[in-house]
C-alpha positions as CSV (number, residue, x, y, z in Angstrom):
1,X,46.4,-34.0,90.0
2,X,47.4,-36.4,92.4
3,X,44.7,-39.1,91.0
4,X,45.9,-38.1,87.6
5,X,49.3,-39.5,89.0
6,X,48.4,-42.6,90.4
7,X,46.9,-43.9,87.5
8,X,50.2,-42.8,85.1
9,X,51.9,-45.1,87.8
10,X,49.4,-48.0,88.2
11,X,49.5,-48.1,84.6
12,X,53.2,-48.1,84.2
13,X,53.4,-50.3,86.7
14,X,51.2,-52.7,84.3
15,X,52.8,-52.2,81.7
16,X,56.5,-52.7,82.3
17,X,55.5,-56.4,83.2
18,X,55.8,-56.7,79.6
19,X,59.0,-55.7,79.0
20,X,61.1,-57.5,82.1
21,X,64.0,-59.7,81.5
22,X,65.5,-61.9,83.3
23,X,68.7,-60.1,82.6
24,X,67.7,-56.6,83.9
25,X,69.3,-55.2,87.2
26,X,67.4,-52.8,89.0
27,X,69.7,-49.4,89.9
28,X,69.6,-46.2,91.4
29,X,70.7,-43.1,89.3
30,X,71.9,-39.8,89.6
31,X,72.1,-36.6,87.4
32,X,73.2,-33.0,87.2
33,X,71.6,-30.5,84.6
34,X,71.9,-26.7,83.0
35,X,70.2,-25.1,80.4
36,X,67.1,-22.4,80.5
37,X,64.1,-21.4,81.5
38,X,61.2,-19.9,80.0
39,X,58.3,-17.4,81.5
40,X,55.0,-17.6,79.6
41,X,54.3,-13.9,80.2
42,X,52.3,-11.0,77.9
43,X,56.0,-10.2,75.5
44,X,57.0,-12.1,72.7
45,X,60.7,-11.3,72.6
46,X,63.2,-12.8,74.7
47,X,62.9,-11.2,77.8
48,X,61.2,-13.7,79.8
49,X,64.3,-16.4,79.0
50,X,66.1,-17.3,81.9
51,X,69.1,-19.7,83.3
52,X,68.3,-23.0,84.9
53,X,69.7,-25.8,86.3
54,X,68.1,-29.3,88.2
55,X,69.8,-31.9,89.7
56,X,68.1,-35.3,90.8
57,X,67.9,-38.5,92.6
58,X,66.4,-41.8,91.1
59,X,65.6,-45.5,91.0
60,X,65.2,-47.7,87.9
61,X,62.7,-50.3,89.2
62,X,62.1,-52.3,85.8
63,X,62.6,-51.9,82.0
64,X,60.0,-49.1,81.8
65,X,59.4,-47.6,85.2
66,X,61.1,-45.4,87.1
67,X,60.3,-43.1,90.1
68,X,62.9,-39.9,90.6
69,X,63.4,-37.0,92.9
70,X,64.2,-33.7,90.7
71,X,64.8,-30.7,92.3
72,X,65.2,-27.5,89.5
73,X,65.2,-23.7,89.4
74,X,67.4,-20.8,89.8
75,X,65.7,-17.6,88.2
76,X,62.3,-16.4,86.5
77,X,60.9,-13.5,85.1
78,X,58.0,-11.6,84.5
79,X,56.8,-8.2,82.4
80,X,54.7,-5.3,82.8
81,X,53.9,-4.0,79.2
82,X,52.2,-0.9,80.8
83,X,56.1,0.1,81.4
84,X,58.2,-1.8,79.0
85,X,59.7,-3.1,81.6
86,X,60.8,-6.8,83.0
87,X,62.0,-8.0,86.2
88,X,63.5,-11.4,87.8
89,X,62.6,-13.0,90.8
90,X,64.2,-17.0,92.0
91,X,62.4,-20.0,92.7
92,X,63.0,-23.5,93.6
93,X,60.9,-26.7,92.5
94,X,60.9,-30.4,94.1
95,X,59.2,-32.8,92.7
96,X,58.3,-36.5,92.6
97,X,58.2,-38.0,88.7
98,X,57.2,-41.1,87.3
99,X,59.8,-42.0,84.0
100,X,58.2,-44.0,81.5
101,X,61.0,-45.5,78.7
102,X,59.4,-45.5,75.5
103,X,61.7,-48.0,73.5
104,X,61.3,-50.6,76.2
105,X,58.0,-50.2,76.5
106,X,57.1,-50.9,73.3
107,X,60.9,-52.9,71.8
108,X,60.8,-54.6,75.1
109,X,63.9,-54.5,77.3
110,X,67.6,-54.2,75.4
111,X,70.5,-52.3,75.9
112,X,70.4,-49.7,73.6
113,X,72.1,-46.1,72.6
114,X,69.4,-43.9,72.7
115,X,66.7,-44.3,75.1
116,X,63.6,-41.8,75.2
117,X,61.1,-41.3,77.9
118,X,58.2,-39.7,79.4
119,X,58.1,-37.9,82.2
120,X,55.2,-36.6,84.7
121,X,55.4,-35.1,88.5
122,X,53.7,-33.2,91.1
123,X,55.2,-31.5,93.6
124,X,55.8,-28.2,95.5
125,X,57.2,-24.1,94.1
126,X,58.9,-22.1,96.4
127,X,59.0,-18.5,95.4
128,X,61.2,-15.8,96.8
129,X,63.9,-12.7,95.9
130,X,61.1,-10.3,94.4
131,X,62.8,-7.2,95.1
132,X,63.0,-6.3,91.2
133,X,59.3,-5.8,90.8
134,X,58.9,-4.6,94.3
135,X,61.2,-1.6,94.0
136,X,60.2,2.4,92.3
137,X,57.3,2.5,90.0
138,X,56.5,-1.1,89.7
139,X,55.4,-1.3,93.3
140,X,52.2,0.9,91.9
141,X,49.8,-2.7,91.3
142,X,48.6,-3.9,94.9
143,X,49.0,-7.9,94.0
144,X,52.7,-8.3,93.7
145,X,54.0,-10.6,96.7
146,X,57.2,-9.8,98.1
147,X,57.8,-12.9,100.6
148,X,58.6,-16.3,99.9
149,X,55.9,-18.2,99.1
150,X,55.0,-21.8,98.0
151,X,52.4,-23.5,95.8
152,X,51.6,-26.7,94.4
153,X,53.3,-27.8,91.2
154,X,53.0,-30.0,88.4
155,X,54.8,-31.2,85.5
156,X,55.3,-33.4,82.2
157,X,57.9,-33.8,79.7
158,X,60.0,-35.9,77.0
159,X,63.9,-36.9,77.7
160,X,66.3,-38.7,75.7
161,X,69.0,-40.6,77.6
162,X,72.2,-41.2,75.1
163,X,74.0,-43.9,76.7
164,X,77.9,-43.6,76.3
165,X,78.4,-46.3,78.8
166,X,77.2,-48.7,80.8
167,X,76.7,-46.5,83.9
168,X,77.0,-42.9,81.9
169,X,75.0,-41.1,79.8
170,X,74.0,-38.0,78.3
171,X,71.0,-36.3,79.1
172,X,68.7,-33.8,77.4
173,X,65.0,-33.3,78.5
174,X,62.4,-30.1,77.7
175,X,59.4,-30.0,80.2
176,X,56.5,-27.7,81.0
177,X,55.7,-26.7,85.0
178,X,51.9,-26.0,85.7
179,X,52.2,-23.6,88.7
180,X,49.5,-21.6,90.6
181,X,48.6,-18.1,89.1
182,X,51.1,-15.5,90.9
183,X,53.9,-17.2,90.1
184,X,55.2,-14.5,87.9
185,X,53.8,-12.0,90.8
186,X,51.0,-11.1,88.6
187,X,47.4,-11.7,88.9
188,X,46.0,-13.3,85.7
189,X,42.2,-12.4,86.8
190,X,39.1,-14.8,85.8
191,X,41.1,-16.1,82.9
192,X,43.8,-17.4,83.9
193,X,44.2,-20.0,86.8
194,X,47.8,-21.2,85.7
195,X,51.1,-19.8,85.0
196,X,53.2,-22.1,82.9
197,X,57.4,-21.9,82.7
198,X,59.0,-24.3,80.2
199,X,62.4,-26.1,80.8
200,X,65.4,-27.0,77.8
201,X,68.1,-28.4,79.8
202,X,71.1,-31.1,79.2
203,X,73.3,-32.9,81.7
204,X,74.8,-36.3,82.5
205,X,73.1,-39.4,84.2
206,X,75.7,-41.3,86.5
207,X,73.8,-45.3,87.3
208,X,75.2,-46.5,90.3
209,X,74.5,-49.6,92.9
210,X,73.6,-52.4,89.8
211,X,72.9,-55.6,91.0
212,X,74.9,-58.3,89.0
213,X,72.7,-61.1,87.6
214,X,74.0,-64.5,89.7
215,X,75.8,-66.9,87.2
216,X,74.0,-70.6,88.1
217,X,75.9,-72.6,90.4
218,X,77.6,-75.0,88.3
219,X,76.4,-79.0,88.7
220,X,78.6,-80.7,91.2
221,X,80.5,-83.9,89.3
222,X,79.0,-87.0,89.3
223,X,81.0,-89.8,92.0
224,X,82.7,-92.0,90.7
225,X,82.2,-95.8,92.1
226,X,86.1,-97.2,91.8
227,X,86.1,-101.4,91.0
228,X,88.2,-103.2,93.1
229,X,91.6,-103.5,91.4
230,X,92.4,-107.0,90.0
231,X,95.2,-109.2,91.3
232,X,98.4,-108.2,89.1
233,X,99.1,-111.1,86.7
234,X,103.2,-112.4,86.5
235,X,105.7,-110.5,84.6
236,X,106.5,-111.3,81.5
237,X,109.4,-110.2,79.9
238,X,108.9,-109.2,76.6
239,X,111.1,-107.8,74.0
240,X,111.4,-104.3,73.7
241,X,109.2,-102.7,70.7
242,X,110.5,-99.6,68.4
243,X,109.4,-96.6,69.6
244,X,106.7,-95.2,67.7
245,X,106.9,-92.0,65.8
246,X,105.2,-89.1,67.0
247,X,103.7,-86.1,65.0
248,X,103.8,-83.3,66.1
249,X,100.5,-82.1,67.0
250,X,100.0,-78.8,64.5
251,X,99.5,-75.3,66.3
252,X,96.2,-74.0,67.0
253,X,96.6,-70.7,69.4
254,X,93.0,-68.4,70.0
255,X,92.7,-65.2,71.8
256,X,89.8,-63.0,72.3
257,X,90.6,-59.4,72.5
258,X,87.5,-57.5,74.2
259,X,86.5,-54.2,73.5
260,X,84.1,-51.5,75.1
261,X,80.6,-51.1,73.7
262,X,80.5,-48.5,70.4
263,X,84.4,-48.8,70.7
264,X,87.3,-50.3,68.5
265,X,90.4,-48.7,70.8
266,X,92.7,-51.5,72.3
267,X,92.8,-51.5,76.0
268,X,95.5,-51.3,78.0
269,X,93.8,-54.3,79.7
270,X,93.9,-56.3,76.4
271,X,97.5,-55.4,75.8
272,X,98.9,-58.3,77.9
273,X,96.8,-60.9,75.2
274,X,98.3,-59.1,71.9
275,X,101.8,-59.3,73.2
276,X,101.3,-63.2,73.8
277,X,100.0,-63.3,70.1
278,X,103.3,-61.2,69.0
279,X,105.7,-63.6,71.0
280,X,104.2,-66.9,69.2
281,X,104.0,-65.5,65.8
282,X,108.0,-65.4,66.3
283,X,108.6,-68.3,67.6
284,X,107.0,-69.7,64.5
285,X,107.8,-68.1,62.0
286,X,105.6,-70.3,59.4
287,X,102.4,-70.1,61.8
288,X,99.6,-67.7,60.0
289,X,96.8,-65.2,62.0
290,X,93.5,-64.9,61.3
291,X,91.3,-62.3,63.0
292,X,87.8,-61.9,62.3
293,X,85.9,-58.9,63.9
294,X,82.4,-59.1,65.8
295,X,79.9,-57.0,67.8
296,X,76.7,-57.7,70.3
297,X,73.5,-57.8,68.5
298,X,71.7,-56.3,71.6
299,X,73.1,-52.8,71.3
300,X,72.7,-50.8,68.2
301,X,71.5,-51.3,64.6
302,X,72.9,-54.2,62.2
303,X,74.8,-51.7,59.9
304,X,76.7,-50.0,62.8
305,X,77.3,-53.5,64.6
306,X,79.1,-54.0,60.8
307,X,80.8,-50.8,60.6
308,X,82.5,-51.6,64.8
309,X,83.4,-55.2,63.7
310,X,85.2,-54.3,60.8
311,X,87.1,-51.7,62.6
312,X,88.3,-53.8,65.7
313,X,89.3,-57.0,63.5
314,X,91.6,-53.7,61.9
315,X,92.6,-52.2,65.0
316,X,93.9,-55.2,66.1
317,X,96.2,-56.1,62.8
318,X,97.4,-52.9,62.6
319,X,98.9,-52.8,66.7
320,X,100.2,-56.4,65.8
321,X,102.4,-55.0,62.5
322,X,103.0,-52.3,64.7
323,X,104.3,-54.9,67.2
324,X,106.9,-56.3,63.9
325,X,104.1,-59.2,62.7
326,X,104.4,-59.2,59.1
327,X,101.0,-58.0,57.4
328,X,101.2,-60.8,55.1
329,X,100.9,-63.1,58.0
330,X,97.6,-61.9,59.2
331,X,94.0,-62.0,57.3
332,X,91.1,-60.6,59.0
333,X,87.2,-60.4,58.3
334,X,84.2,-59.1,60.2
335,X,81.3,-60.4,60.3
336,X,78.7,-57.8,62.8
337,X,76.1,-58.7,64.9
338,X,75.6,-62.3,62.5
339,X,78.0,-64.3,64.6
340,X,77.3,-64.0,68.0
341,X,78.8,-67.0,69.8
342,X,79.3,-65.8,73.7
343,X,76.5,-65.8,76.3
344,X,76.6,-61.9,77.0
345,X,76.8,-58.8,75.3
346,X,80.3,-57.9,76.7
347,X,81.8,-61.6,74.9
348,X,80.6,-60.5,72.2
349,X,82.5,-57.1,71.6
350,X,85.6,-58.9,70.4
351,X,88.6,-59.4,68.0
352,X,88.8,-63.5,67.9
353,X,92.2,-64.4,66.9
354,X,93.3,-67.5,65.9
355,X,97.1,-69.1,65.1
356,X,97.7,-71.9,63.1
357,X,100.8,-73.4,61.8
C-alpha cells in the first residue's frame, strides 16, 4: 500500500508541472463534513447505514496536487443473520491523502465553478465502544473484540469542490475505506481478508493563508538632463491681442462598477461610484449614460459569462432610475466574456459606465 502511494504522488507530482501558472497561489485549506456511512456486512436492507462526519486539514501545493489530513468516523455497524439481529460499535479514522484535481490536470490551471478530484490515502482505524455485540446472546461466537483496537487503513475516492467564492466552497465527496478483517467484529475466515465501509458525505471547504501574486515593480522614470537656460532677450512691448475663444472641452465621465464572481448585486462598496454617476447626470442635464455589461472569461462557460453581463449592465440602470436618472438617459449592452480589457479576472466583473455630453 504504501508503494502503491508513492507512486500516485510521484506521478502527481509529474504531472501537475503541466498545469502551473504563473498566476497560481499556493494555500492551505480547511473543511468540516456530515453525511453517512455504510457497513458492507451479510444484509441487504438498511441496517448497516450509519451517521458520519470528517473534518480535515490541507495544503494546495500546485494546480493538481494536493496533500491533506482527514480525520472521519463516528459510528459502524455490523449483523448476525443467525439472530436477525444488528449492533453498532464507533471508530475513528486518520489519514494522509493525496488530491488529484481532474479539470486542471487535464484543462490546465483556471478558476473555475466546479472542480472535481481524486482522492487516495492510507492511514490508521481505531476501533472501540463494542458493548452492543458483546452483551446477552451475541457474546456466544468467541472472535468478537471488545477493546479498542487499531489497524491499518486505506482509502480512495471522487470529490467535487463547487466554488461559491474565492476562499469558500461547497463540498461533496463518496469514498470507500479498505480496513483489516474484524472491523465489523466478525471474522470473515479464508475468504475474506478486507472489510470495506463506504462514505457519502457533504461539507464546506474554507482556503485560507493565499499568497498574493507580486505586481512588477514599476520602471523608475527616466532623468531628465535640464539645458542651461538662455540669457532673457529685452522686452518688447507689444500690443495686446484678443483673447482667444475657448471651447469648452465636451464631457467624457467613466466609472467601473465591480462585482463579485457569478454575482450581478451592487455592493455597498460600489455605492459611493453610482452616487457620483447620479450627481453628474444632474448637473447636466443634456449629458447621456451608456453602460455596457462584462464578465471574466476565466471562470465559467461563454453562455453564463452572457447571461452575468447582461444582468449587471441591468442592475446597474435600474439602481440609477431608482436614484431619479431618467431611463431615457441611459442605454446599456452586454457583451460576456468577448471583451475583456482588464489584466485580472476581478477587472473584469464589471458595469463600465460612461457620460458624455
Amino acid at each position: 500500500m504504501k508503494k502503491i502511494f508513492a507512486t500516485i504522488a510521484l506521478i502527481a507530482l509529474s504531472l501537475s508541472a503541466f498545469a502551473q501558472k504563473s498566476d497560481f497561489a499556493p494555500s492551505w485549506y480547511g473543511y468540516v463534513k456530515g453525511g453517512v456511512g455504510y457497513t458492507v456486512g451479510e444484509t441487504t436492507d438498511n441496517n448497516l447505514i450509519t451517521p458520519g462526519a470528517a473534518l480535515g486539514l490541507g495544503y494546495q501545493m500546485s494546480p493538481v496536487f494536493g496533500l491533506r489530513g482527514d480525520l472521519s468516523g463516528i459510528q459502524g455497524k455490523g449483523y448476525l443473520p443467525a439472530y436477525d439481529e444488528g449492533y453498532a460499535f464507533n471508530y475513528g479514522q486518520l489519514s494522509l491523502d493525496a488530491t488529484l484535481d481532474i479539470r486542471n490536470l487535464l484543462g490546465g490551471y483556471k478558476q473555475r465553478v466546479l472542480s472535481p478530484y481524486l482522492l487516495a490515502g492510507i492511514g490508521g482505524n481505531l476501533r472501540f465502544n463494542n458493548s452492543e455485540v458483546n452483551a446477552g446472546h451475541l457474546r456466544a461466537e468467541d472472535y468478537y473484540w471488545d477493546k479498542a483496537t487499531v489497524s491499518p487503513a486505506g482509502r480512495a475516492g471522487i470529490g467535487i469542490d463547487i466554488n461559491v467564492t474565492e476562499n469558500l466552497a461547497i463540498v461533496a465527496e463518496v469514498a470507500t475505506n479498505l480496513l483489516s478483517d474484524g472491523f465489523n467484529s466478525k471474522n470473515g475466515g479464508a475468504e475474506s481478508k478486507f472489510d470495506h465501509q463506504y462514505q457519502a458525505l457533504v461539507g464546506l471547504k474554507f482556503a485560507f493563508g493565499k499568497k498574493k501574486v507580486a505586481a512588477p515593480e514599476p520602471e523608475p522614470a527616466p532623468v531628465v538632463k535640464e539645458e542651461p537656460k538662455p540669457e532673457p532677450k529685452p522686452v518688447v512691448k507689444e500690443e495686446p491681442k484678443p483673447e482667444p475663444v475657448v471651447e469648452p472641452e465636451p464631457l467624457y465621465v467613466s466609472d467601473n462598477i465591480l462585482f463579485l464572481i457569478n454575482k450581478w448585486d451592487i455592493r455597498t462598496s460600489e455605492m459611493p461610484k453610482i452616487n457620483e454617476i447620479v450627481k453628474v447626470m444632474n448637473e447636466y442635464p443634456n449629458a447621456k449614460l451608456s453602460i455596457v455589461g462584462h464578465a471574466d472569461k476565466d471562470t465559467g462557460t461563454a453562455s453564463r459569462n452572457l447571461f452575468l453581463s447582461e444582468k449587471r449592465s441591468q442592475a446597474v440602470l435600474n439602481k440609477l432610475v431608482e436614484l431619479g436618472v431618467a431611463k431615457d438617459r441611459i442605454t446599456t449592452d452586454f457583451k460576456g466574456d468577448k471583451a475583456n480589457q482588464f489584466p485580472t479576472p476581478e477587472g473584469n466583473r464589471v458595469a463600465v459606465c460612461v457620460i458624455t455630453e
